[in-house]
NUKEVEX-313637 format. One record per atom (N, C-alpha, C): x, y, z; residue in three letters. Coordinates in steps of 0.1 Angstrom, whole numbers, padded with zeros to 4 digits, always signed. Last residue first. Layout:
XYZALA;...
end
This chain:
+0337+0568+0868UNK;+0337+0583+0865UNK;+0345+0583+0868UNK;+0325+0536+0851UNK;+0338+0543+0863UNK;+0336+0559+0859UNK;+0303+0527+0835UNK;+0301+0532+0851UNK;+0314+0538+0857UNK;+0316+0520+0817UNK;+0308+0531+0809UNK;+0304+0537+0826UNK;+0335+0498+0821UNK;+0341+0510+0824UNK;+0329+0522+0820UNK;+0312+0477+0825UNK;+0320+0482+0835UNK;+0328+0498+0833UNK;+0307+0477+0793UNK;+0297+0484+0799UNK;+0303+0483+0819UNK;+0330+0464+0789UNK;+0327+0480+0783UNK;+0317+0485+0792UNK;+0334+0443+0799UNK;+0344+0449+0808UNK;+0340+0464+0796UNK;+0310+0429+0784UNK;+0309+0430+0804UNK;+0318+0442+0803UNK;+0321+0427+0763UNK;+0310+0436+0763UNK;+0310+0435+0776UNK;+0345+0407+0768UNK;+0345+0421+0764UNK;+0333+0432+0765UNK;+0331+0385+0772UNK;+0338+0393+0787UNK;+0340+0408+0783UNK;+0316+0383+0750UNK;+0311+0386+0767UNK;+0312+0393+0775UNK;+0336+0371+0734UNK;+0330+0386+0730UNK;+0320+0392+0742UNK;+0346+0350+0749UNK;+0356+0366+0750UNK;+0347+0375+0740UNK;+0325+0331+0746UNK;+0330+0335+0760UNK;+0336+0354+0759UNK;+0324+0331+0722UNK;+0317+0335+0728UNK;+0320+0337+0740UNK;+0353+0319+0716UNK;+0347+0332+0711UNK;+0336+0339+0717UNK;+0373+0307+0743UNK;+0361+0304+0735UNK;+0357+0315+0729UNK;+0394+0316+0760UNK;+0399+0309+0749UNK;+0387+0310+0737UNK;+0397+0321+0789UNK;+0386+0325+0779UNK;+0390+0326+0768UNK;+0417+0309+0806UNK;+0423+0323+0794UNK;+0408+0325+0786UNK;+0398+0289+0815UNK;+0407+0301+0828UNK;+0409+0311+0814UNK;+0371+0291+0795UNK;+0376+0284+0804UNK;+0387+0296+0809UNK;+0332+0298+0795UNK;+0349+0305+0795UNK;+0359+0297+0801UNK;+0301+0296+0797UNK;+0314+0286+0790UNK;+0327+0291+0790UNK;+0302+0334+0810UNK;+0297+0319+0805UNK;+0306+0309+0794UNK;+0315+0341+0835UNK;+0318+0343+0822UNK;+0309+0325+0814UNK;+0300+0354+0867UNK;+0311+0341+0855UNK;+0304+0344+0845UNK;+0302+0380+0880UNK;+0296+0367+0880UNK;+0304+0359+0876UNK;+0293+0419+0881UNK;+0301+0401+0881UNK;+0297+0394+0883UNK;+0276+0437+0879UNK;+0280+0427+0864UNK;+0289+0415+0870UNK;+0275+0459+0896UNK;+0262+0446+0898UNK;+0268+0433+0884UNK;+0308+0461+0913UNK;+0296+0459+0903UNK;+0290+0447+0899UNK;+0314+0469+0948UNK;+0317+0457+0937UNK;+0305+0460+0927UNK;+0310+0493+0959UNK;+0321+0493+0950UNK;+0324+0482+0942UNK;+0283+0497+0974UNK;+0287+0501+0960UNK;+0300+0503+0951UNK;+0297+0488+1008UNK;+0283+0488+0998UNK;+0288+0498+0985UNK;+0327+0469+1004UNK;+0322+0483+1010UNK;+0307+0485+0997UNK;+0324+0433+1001UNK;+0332+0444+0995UNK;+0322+0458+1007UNK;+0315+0410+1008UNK;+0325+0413+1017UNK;+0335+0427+1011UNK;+0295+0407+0988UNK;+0288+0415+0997UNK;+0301+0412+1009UNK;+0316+0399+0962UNK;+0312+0409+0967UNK;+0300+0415+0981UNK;+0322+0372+0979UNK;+0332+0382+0974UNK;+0321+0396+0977UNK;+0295+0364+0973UNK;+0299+0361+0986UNK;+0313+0377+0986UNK;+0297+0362+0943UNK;+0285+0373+0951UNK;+0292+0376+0964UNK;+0319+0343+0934UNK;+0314+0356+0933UNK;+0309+0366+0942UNK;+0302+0321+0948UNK;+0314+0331+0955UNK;+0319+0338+0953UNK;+0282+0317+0934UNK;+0277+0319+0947UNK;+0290+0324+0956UNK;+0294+0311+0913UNK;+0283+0319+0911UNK;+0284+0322+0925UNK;+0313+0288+0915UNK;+0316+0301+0908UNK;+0309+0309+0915UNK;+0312+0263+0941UNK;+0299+0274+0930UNK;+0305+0287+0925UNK;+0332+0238+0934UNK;+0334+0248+0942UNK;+0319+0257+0930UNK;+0335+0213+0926UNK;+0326+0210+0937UNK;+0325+0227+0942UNK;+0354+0211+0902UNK;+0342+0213+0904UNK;+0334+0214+0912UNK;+0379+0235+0913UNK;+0372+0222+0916UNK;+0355+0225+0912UNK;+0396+0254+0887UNK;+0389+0254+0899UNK;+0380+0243+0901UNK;+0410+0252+0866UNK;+0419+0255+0877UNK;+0410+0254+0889UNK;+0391+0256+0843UNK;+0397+0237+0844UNK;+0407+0240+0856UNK;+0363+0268+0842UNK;+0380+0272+0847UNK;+0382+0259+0847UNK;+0337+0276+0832UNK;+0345+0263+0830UNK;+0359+0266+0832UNK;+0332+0305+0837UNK;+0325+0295+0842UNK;+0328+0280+0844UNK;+0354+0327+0856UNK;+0353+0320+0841UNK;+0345+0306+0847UNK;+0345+0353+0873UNK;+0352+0340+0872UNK;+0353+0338+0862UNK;+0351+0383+0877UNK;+0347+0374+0869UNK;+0351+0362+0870UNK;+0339+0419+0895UNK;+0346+0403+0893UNK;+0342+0394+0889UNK;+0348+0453+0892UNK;+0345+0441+0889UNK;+0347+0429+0884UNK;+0353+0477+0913UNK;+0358+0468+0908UNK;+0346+0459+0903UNK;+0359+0513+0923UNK;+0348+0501+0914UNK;+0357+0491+0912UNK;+0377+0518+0952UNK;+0376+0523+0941UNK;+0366+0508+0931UNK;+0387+0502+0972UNK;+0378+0516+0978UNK;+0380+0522+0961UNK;+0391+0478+0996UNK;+0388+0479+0982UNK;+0383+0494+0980UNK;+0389+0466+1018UNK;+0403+0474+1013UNK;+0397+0486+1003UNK;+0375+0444+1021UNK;+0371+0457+1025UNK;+0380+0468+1022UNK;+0387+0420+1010UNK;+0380+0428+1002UNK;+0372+0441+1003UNK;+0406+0417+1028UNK;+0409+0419+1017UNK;+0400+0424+1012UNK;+0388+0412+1055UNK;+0400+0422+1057UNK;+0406+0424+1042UNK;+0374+0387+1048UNK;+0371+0406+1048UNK;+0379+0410+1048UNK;+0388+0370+1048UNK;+0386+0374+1036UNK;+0380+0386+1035UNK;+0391+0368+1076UNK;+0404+0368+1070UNK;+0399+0377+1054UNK;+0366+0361+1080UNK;+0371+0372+1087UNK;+0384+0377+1085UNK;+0355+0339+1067UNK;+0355+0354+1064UNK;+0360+0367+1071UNK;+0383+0318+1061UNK;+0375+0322+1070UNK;+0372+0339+1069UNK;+0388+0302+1027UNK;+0389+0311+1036UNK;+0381+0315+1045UNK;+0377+0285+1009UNK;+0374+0281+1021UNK;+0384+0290+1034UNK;+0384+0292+0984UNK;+0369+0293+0989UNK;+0369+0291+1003UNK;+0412+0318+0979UNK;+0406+0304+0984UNK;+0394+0302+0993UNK;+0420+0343+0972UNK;+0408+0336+0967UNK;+0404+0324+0971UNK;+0447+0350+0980UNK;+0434+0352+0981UNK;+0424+0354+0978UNK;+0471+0340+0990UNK;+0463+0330+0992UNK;+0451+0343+0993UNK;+0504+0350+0981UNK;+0493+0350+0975UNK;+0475+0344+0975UNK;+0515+0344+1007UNK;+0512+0359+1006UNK;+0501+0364+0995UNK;+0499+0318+1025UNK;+0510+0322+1017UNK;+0506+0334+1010UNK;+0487+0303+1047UNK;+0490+0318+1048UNK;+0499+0324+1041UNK;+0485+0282+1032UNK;+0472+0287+1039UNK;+0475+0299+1040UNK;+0508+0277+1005UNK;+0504+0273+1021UNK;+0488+0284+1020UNK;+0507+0281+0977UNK;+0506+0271+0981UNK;+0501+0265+0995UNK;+0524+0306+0970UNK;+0515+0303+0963UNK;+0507+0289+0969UNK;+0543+0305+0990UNK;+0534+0315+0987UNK;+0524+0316+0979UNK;+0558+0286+0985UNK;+0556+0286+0996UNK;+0544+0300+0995UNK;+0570+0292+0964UNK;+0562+0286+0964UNK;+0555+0283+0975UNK;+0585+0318+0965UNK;+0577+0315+0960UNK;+0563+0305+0959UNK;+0605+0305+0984UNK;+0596+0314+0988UNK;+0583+0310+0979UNK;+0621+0289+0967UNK;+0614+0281+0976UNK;+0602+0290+0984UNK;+0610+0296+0932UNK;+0619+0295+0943UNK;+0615+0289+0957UNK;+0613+0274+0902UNK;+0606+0283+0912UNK;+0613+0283+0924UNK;+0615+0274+0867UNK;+0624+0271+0881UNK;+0614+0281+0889UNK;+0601+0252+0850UNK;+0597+0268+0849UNK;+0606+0266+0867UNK;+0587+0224+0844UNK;+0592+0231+0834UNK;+0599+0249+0836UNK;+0577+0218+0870UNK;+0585+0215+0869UNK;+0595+0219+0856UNK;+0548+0224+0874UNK;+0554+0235+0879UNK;+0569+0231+0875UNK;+0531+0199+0864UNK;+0529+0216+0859UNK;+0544+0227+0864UNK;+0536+0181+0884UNK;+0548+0183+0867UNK;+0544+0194+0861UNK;+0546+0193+0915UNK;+0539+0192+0908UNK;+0541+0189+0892UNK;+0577+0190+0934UNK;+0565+0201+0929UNK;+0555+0188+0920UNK;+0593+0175+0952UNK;+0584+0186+0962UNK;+0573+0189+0951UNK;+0614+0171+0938UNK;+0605+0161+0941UNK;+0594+0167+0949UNK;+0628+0197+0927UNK;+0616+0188+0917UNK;+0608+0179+0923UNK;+0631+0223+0954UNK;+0633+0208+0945UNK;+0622+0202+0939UNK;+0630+0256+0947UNK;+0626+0239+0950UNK;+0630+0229+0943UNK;+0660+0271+0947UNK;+0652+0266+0938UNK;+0645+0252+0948UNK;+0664+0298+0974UNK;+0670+0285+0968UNK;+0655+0279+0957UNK;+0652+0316+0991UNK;+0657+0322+0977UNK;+0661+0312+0965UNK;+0653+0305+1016UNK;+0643+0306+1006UNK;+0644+0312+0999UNK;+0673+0298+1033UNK;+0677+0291+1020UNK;+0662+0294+1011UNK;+0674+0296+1062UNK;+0679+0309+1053UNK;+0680+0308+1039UNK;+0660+0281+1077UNK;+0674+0273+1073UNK;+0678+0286+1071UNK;+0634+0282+1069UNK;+0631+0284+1084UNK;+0650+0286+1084UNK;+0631+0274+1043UNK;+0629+0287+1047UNK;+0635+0296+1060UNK;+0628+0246+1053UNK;+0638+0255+1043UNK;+0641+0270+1044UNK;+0606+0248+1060UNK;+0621+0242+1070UNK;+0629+0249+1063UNK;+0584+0254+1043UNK;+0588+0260+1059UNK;+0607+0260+1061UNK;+0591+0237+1025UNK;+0595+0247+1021UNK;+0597+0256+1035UNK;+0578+0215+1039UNK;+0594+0212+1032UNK;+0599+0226+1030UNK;+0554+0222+1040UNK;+0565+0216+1052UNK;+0575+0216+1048UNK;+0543+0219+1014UNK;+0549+0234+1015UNK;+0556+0231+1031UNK;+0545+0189+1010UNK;+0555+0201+1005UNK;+0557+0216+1007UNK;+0529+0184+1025UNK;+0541+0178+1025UNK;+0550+0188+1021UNK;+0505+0200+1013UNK;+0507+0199+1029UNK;+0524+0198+1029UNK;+0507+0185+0988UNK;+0510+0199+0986UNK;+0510+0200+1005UNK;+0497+0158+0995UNK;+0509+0155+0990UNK;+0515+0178+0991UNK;+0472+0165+1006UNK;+0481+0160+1017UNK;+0496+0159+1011UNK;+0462+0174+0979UNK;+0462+0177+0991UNK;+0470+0174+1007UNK;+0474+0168+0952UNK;+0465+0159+0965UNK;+0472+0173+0971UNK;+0480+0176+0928UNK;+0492+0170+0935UNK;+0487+0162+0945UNK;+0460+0191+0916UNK;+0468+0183+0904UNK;+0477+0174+0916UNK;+0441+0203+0931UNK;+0437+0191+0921UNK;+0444+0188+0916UNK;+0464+0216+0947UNK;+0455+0206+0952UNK;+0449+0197+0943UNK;+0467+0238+0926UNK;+0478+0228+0929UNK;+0471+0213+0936UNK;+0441+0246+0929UNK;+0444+0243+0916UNK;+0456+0237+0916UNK;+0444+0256+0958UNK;+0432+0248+0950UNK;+0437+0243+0938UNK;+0467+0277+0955UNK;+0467+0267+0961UNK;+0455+0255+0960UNK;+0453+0296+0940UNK;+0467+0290+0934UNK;+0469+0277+0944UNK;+0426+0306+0930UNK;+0431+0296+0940UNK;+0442+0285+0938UNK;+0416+0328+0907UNK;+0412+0314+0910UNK;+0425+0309+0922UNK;+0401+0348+0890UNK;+0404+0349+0902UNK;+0403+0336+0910UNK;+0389+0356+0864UNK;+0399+0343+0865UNK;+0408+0347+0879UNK;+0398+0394+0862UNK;+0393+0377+0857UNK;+0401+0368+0856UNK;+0387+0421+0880UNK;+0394+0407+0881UNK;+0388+0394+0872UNK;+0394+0454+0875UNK;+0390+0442+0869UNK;+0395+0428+0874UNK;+0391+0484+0893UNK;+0397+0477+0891UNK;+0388+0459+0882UNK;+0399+0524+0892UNK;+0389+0505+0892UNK;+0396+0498+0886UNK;+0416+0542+0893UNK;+0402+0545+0888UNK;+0390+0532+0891UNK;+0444+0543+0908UNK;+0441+0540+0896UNK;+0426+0546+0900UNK;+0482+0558+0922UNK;+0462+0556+0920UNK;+0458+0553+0904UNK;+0509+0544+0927UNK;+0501+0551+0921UNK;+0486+0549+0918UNK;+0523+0541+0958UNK;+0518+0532+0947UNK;+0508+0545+0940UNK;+0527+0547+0984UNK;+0534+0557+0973UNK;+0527+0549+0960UNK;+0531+0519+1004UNK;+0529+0534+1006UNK;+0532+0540+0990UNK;+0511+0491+1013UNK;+0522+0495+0999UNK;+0519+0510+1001UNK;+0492+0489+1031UNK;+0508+0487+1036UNK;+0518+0491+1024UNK;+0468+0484+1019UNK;+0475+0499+1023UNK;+0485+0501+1030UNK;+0458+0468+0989UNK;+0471+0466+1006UNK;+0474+0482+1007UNK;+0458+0472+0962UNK;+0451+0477+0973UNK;+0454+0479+0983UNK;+0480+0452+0950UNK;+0479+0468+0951UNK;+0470+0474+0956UNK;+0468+0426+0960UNK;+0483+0431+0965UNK;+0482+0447+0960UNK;+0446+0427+0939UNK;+0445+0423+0955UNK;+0457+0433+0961UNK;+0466+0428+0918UNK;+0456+0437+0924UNK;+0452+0436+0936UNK;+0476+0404+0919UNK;+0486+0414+0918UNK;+0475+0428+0924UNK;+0457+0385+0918UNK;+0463+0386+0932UNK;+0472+0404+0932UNK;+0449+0389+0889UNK;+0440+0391+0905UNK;+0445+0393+0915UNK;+0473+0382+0877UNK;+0470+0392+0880UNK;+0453+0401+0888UNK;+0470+0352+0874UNK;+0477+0361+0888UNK;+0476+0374+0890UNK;+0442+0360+0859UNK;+0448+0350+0867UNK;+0460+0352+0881UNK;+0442+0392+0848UNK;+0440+0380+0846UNK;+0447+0367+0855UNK;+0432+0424+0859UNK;+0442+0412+0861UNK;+0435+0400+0855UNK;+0431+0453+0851UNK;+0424+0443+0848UNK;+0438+0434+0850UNK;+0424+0489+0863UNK;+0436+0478+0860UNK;+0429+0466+0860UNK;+0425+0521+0844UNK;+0416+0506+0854UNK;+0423+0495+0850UNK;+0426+0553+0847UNK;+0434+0539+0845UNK;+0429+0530+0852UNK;+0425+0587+0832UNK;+0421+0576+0838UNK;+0428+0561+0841UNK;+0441+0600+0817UNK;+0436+0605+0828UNK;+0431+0594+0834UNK;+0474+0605+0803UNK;+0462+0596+0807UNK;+0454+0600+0818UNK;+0500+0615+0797UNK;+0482+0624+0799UNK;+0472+0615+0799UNK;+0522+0604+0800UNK;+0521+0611+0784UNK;+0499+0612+0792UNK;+0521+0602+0828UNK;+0530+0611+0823UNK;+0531+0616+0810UNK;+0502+0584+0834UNK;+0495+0598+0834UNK;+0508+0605+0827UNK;+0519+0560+0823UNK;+0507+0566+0816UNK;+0501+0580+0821UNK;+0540+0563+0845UNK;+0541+0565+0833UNK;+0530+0571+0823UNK;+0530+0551+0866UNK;+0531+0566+0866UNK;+0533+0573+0852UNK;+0520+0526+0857UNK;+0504+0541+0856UNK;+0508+0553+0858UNK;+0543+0513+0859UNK;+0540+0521+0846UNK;+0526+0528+0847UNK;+0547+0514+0889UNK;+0558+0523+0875UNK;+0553+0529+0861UNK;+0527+0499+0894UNK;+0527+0512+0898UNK;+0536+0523+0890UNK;+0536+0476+0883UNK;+0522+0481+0880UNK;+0527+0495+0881UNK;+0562+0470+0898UNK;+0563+0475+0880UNK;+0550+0482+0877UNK;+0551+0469+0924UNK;+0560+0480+0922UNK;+0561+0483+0904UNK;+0535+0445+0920UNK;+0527+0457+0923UNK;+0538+0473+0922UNK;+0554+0429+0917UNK;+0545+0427+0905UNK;+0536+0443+0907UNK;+0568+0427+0939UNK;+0573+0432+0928UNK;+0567+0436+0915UNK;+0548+0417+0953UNK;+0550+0431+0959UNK;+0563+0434+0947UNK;+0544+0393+0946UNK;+0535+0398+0944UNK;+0538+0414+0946UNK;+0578+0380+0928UNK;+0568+0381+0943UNK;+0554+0396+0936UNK;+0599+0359+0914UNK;+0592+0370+0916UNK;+0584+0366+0929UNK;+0608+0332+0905UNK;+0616+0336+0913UNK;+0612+0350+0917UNK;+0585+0326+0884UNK;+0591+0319+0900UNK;+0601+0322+0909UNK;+0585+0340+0866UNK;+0574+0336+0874UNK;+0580+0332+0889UNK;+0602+0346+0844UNK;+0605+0354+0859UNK;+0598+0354+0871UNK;+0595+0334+0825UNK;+0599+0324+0832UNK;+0607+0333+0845UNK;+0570+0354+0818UNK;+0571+0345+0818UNK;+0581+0341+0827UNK;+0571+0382+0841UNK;+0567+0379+0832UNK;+0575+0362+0824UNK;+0584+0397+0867UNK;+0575+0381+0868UNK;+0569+0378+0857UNK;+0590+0418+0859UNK;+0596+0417+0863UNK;+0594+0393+0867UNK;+0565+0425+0832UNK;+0572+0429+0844UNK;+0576+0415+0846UNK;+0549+0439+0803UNK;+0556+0432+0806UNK;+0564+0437+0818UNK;+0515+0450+0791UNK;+0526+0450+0795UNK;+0535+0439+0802UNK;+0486+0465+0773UNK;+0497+0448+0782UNK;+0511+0451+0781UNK;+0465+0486+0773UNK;+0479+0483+0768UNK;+0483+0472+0780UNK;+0435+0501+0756UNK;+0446+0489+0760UNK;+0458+0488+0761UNK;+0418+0528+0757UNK;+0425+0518+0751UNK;+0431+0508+0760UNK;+0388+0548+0753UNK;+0394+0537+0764UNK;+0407+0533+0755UNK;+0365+0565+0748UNK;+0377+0569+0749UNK;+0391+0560+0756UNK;+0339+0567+0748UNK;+0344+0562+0760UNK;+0360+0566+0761UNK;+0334+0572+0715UNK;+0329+0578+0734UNK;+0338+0576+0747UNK;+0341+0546+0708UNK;+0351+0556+0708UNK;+0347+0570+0718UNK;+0334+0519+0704UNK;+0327+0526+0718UNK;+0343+0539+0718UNK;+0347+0500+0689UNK;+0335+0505+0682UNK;+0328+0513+0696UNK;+0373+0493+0702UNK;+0372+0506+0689UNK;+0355+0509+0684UNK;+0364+0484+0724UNK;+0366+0496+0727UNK;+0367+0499+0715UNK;+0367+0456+0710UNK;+0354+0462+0713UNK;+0355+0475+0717UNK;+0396+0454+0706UNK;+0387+0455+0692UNK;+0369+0463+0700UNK;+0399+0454+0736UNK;+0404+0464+0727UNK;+0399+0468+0711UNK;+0390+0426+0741UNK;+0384+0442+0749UNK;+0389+0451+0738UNK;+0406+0411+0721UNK;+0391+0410+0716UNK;+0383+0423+0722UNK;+0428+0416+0734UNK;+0432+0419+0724UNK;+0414+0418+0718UNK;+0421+0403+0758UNK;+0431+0416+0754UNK;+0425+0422+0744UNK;+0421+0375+0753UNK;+0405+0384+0760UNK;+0411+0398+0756UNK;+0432+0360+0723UNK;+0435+0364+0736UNK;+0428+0378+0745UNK;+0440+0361+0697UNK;+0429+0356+0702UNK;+0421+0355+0715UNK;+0466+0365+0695UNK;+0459+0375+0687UNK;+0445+0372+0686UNK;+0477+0358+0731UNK;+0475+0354+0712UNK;+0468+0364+0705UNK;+0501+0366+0754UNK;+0485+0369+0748UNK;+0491+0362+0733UNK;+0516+0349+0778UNK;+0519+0356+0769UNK;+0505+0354+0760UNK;+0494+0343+0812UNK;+0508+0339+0800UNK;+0508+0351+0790UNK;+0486+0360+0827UNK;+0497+0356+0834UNK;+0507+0345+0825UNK;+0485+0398+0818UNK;+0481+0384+0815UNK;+0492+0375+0824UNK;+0473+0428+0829UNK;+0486+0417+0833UNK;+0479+0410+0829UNK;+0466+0458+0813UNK;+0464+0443+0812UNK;+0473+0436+0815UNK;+0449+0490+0816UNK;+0461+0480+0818UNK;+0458+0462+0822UNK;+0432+0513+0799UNK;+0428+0502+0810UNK;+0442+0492+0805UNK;+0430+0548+0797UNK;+0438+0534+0792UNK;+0433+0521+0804UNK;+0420+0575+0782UNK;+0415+0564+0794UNK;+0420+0551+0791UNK;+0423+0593+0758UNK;+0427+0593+0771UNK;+0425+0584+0782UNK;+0432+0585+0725UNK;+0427+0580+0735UNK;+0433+0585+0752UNK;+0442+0593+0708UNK;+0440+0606+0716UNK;+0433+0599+0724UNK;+0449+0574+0692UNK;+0462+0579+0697UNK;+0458+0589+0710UNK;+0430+0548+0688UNK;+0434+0563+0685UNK;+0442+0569+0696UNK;+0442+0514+0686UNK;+0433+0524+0692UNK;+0438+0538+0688UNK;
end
């Protein structure tokens, strides 16, 4: 991107990007919208790969905030922060008006805002994930939530990658710190998150997420999301990402999302 680009939009991915990777396709589409003046930059924190599981969402929102101070420091004027996968929650979490001093952004992007606990549920059962975040309670309950779960507790997704017993307990129970996108939250819990919200956002599922149950309507919880937002801050463009699975892997999918997340920032002032 051109160097005098003033308006940066920030990218947590929650794996490591390809040269095929939604990133990197928004950023090719910002070079033909040089108006706009937008660039890209991904970055790496503290929960970046195998620091997954021994991190937390309130560390994830202190490195954010480190580096937007950063970018206004070389003259950025603008900054919209786009999460991918956990980095929905990380946003979620930088709204929280309990985090004092956090640096202001401009708007915000969610894609692939999917239900860490749902997407453990289709791989372990639901009564077997119950079991185990009990396990993590007691543990917890001991002084030992800093301690690695044990292997018989997890899932074989989660078994390559050490997690802690917090952690997981956070990703997994009903009231775990990252629990917010689960469809079957009670609105009165899920307002109190998305009424927060007080700068543009726009939100994307991915139409074929292989992390989210079939039985759950992308489309219809999208929307739901946004009419639990403050009238005119969720944009009229979210929805799902047609054919996209969770990383929007598909070409058509990521030349979409990229023309969605242009004509999103052509509305941020």
């Amino acid at each position: 991107m051109p160097p005098a680009s003033t308006f940066p939009t920030v990218v947590h991915p929650f794996d490591s990007p390809t040269p095929h990777a939604c990133a990197y396709e928004t950023a090719k589409r910002l070079e033909s919208q040089p108006e706009l003046s937008y660039s890209v930059f991904e970055f790496r924190m503290r929960s970046s790969f195998l620091g997954f599981g021994f991190s937390s969402l309130v560390k994830d929102v202190e490195d954010i905030s480190a580096f937007v101070k950063y970018l206004r420091s070389i003259g950025k004027e603008k900054v919209v922060l786009i999460g991918h996968s956990t980095g929905c929650q990380d946003i979620m979490e930088y709204i929280d008006p309990a985090h004092d001093g956090l640096s202001p952004v401009e708007g915000y992007i969610l894609q692939g805002p999917v239900s860490d606990r749902g997407a453990i549920s289709m791989e372990m059962g639901e009564s077997k994930l119950d079991e185990s975040i009990e396990a993590a309670k007691n543990t917890i309950a001991t002084g030992k939530g800093y301690e690695r779960m044990p292997l018989e507790h997890l899932p074989a997704s989660f078994q390559g990658t050490p997690i802690s017993v917090f952690r997981w307990h956070a990703l997994g129970a009903v009231d775990g710190e990252d629990n917010y996108f689960s469809p079957d939250l009670p609105d009165d819990v899920a307002a109190g998150f998305w009424k927060r919200i007080d700068k543009p956002i726009l939100i994307l599922h991915s139409g074929q997420d292989e992390f989210v149950p079939k039985s759950v309507d992308k489309d219809a919880l999208v929307k739901h999301w946004t009419t639990l937002c403050r009238p005119g801050i969720a944009s009229e463009l979210s929805g799902t990402i047609p054919g996209g699975n969770h990383r929007v892997e598909e070409l058509d999918a990521e030349q979409w999302l990229a023309e969605t997340v242009v004509r999103f920032l052509q509305t941020v002032s």
